[in-house]
C-alpha positions as a Markdown table, in Angstrom:
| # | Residue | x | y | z |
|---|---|---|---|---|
| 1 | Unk | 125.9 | 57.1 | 75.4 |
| 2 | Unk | 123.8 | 60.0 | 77.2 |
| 3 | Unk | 121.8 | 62.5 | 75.4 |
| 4 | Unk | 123.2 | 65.9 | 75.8 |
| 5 | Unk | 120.1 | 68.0 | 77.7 |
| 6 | Unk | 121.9 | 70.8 | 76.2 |
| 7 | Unk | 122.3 | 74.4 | 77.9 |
| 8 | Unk | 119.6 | 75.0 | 80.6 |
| 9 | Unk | 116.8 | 77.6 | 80.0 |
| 10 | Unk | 116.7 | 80.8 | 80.7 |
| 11 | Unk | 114.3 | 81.9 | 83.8 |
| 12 | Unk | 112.7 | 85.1 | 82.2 |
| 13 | Unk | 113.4 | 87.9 | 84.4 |
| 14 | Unk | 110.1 | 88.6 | 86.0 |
| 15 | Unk | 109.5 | 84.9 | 87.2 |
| 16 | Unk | 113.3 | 85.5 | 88.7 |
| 17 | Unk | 111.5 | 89.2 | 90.4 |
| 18 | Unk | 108.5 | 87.4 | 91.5 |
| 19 | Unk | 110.7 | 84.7 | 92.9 |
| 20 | Unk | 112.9 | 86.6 | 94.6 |
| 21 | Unk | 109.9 | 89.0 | 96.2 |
| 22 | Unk | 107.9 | 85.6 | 97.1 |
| 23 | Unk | 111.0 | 84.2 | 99.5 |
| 24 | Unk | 112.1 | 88.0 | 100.3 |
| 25 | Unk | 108.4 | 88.8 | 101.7 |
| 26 | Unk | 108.6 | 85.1 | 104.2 |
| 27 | Unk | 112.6 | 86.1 | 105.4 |
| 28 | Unk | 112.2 | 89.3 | 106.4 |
| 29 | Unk | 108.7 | 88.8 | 108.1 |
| 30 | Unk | 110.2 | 86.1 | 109.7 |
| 31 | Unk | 113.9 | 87.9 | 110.5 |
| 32 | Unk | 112.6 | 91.6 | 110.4 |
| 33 | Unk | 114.8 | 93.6 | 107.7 |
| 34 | Unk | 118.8 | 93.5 | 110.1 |
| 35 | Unk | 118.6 | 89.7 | 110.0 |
| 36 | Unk | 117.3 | 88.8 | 106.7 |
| 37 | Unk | 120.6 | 87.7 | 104.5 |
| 38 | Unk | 120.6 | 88.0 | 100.6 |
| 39 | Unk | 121.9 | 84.8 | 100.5 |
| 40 | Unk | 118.9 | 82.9 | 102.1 |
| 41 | Unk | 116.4 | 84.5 | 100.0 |
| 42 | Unk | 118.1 | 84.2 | 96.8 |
| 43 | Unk | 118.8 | 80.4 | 97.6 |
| 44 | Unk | 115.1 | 79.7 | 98.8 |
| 45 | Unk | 114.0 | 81.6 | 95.5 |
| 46 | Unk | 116.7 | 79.3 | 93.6 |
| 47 | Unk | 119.0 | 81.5 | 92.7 |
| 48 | Unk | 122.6 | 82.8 | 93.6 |
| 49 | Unk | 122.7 | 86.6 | 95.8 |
| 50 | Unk | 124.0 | 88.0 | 92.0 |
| 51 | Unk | 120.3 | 87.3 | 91.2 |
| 52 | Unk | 119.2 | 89.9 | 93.9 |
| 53 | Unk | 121.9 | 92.3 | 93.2 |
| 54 | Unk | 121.3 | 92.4 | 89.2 |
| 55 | Unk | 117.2 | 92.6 | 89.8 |
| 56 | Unk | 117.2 | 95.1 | 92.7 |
| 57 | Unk | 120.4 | 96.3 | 93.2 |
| 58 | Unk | 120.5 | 95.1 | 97.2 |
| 59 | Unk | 119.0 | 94.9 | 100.3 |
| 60 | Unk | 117.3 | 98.3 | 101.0 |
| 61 | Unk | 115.9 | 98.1 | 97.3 |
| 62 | Unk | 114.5 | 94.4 | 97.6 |
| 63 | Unk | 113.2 | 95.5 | 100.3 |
| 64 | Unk | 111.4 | 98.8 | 98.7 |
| 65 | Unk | 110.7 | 96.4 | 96.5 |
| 66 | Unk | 108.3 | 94.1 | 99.0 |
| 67 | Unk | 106.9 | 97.0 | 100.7 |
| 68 | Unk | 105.8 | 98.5 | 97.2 |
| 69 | Unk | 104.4 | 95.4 | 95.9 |
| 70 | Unk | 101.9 | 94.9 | 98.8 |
| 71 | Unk | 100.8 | 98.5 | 97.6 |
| 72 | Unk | 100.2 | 97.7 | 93.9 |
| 73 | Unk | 98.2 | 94.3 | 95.3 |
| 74 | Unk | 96.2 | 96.6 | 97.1 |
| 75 | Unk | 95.7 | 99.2 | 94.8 |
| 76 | Unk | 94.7 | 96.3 | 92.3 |
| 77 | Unk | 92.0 | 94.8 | 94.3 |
| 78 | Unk | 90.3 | 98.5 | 95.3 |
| 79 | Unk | 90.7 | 99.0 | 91.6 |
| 80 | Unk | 88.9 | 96.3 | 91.0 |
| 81 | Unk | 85.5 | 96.8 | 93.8 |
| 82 | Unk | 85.2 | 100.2 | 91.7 |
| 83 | Unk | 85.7 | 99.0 | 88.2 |
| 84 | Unk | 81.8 | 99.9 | 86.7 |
| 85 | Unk | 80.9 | 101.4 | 89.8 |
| 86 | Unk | 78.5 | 104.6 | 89.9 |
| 87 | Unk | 77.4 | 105.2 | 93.7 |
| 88 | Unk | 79.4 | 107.0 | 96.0 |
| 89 | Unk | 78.0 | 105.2 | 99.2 |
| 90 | Unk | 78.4 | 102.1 | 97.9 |
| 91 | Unk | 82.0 | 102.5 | 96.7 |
| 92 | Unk | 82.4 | 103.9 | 100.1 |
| 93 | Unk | 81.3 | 101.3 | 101.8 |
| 94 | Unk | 83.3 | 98.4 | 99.9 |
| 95 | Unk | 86.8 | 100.5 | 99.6 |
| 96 | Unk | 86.5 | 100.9 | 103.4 |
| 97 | Unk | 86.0 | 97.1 | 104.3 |
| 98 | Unk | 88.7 | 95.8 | 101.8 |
| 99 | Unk | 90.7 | 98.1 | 103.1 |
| 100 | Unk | 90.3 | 97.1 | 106.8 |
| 101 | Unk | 90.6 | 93.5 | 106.2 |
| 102 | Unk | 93.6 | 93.8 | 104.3 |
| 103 | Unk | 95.4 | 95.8 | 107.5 |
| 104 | Unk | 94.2 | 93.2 | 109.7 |
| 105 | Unk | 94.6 | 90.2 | 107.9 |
| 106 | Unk | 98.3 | 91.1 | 106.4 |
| 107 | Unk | 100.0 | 92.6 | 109.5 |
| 108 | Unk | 103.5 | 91.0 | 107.8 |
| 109 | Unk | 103.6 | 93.7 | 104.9 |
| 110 | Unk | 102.7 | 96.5 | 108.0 |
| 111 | Unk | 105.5 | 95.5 | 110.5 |
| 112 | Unk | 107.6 | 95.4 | 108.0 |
| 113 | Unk | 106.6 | 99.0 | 107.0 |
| 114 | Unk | 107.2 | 100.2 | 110.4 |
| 115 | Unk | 110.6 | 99.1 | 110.6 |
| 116 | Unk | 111.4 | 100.9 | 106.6 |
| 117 | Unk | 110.5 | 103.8 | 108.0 |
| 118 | Unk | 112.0 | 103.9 | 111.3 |
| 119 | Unk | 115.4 | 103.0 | 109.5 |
| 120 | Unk | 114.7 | 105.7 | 107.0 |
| 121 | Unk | 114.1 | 108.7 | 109.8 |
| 122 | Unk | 118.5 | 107.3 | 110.2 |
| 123 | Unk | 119.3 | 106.1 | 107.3 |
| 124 | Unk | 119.9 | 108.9 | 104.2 |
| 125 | Unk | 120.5 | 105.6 | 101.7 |
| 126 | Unk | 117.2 | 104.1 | 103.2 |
| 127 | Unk | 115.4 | 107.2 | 103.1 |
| 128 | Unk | 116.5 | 107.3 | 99.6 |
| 129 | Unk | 114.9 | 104.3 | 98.2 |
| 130 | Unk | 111.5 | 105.0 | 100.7 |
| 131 | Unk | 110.4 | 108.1 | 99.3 |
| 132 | Unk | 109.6 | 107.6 | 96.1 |
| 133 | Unk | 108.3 | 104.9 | 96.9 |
| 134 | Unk | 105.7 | 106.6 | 99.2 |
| 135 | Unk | 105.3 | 109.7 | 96.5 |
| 136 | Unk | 104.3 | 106.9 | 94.2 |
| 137 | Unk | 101.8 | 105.5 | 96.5 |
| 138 | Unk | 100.1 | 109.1 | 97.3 |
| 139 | Unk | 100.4 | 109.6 | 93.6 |
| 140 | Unk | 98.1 | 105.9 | 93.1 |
| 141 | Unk | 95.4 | 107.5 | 95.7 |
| 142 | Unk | 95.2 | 110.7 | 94.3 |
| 143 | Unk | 94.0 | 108.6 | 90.9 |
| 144 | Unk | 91.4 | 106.3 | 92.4 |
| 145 | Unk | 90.1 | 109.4 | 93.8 |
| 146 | Unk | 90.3 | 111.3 | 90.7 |
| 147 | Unk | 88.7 | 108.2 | 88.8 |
| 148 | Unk | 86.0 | 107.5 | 91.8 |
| 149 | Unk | 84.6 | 111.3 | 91.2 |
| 150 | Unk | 84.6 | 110.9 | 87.9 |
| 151 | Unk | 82.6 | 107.5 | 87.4 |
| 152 | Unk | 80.2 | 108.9 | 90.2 |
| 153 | Unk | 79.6 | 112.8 | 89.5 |
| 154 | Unk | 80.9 | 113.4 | 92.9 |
| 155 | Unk | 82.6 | 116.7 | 93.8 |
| 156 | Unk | 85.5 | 116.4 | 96.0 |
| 157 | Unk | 86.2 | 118.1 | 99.5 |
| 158 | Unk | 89.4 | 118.9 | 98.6 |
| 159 | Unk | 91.8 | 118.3 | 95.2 |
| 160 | Unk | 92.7 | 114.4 | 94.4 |
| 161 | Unk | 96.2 | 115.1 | 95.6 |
| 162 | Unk | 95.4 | 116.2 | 98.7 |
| 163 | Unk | 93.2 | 113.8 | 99.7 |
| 164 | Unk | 95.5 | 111.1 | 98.0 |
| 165 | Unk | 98.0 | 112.4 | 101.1 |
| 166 | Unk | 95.2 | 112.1 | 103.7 |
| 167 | Unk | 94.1 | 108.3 | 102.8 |
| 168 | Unk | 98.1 | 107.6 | 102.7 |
| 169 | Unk | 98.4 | 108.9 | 106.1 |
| 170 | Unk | 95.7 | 107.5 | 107.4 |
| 171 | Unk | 96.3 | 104.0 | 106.2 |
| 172 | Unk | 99.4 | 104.2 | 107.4 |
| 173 | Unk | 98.4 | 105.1 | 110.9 |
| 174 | Unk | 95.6 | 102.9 | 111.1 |
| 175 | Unk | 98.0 | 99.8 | 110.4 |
| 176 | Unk | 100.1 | 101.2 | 113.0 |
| 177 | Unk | 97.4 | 101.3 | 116.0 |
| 178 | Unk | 96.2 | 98.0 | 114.6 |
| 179 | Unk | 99.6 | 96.8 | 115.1 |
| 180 | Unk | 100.0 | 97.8 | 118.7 |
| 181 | Unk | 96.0 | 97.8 | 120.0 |
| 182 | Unk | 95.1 | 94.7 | 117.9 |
| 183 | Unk | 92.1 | 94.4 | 120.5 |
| 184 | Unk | 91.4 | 97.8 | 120.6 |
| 185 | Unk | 91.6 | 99.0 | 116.7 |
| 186 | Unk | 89.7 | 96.1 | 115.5 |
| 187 | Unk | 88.6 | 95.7 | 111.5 |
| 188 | Unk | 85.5 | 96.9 | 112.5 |
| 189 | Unk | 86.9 | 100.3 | 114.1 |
| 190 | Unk | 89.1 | 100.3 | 110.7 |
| 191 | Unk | 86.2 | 100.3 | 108.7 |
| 192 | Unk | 84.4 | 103.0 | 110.0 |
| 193 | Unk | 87.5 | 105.7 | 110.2 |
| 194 | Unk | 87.7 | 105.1 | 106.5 |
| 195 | Unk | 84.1 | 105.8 | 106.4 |
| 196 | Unk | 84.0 | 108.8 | 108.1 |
| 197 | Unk | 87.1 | 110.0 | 106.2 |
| 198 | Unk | 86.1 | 108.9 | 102.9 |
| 199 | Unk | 82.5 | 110.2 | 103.1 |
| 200 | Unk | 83.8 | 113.5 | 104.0 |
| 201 | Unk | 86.3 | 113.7 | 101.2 |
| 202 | Unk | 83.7 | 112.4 | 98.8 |
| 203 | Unk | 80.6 | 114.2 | 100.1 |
| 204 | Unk | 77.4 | 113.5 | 98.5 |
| 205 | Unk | 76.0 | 115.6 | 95.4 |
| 206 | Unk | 72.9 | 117.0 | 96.8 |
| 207 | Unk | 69.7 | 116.4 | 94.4 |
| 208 | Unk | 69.0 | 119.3 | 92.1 |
């Protein structure tokens, strides 16, 4: 006579999310967003397509859902270089070369970007789930710049929110160019347009 196991446990619902997001990150780099299938993520993440729909709702919002987490993994590690920090120049200085490695070093999450966005431009139901999304990240900007002046007496070019847009944008475009002039918008070139931008958002305070 057998044991019973009894009833199999419960996967807590963020190991299911981070599951799903792991697989759903490799299929549509891999497939590019029109040939990724619910199905094949959910079953590389082990788990049935219902698992998808009851955690993100479908395709478009798993795939919001990708995009955005590359953002919070970003956001986290910049977080992190300032965490304690009290110079401008060097904050500067780090924030621009984690940025530019990131860009260059995770072209996945950018391609992927580009073609959210060009659906988006065509798509109302696309453009639906991509905007918030990118308020959200402008939003997250606007804060590190808020906490960076704050931790470092700085004075700000223009309002947090303001330059939260122009870091977004710029990002953004940078990833793009990086994307289609690897060679010619190298890290290096990277790191020294968020330099020059930075530095002239956070200026510094001139000695009293």
């Amino acid at each position: 006579m057998t044991d019973n196991p009894g009833p199999a446990r419960r996967v807590p619902r963020e190991e299911v999310r981070r599951r799903l997001l792991v697989e759903a990150v490799r299929v549509f780099t891999e497939r590019g967003y029109a040939d990724a299938r619910i199905e094949d993520i959910a079953h590389a993440a082990g788990f049935t397509k219902g698992a998808v729909y009851s955690n993100f709702g479908g395709k478009q919002e798993l795939f919001g859902a990708v995009l955005g987490q590359g953002a919070e993994d970003e956001l986290a590690a910049v977080t992190a270089e300032i965490d304690g920090a009290d110079d401008a120049r060097a904050v500067i200085g780090r924030v621009a070369e984690l940025i530019a490695a990131r860009i260059v070093t995770d072209t996945g999450h950018g391609q992927l970007g580009l073609e959210f966005a060009a659906r988006a431009a065509r798509d109302e139901q696309t453009r639906a789930v991509l905007a918030p999304m990118r308020r959200a990240q402008r939003d997250t900007a606007a804060r590190a710049i808020a906490e960076v002046t704050e931790r470092t007496g700085t004075t700000p070019a223009v309002p947090p929110e303001l330059a939260g847009l122009i870091l977004h944008c710029l990002t953004n475009g940078l990833v793009n160019e990086h994307l289609a002039d690897p060679e010619g918008v190298t890290s290096e070139v990277i790191e020294r347009a968020f330099t020059a931008v930075l530095t002239a958002l956070l200026p510094p305070t001139s000695p009293a």
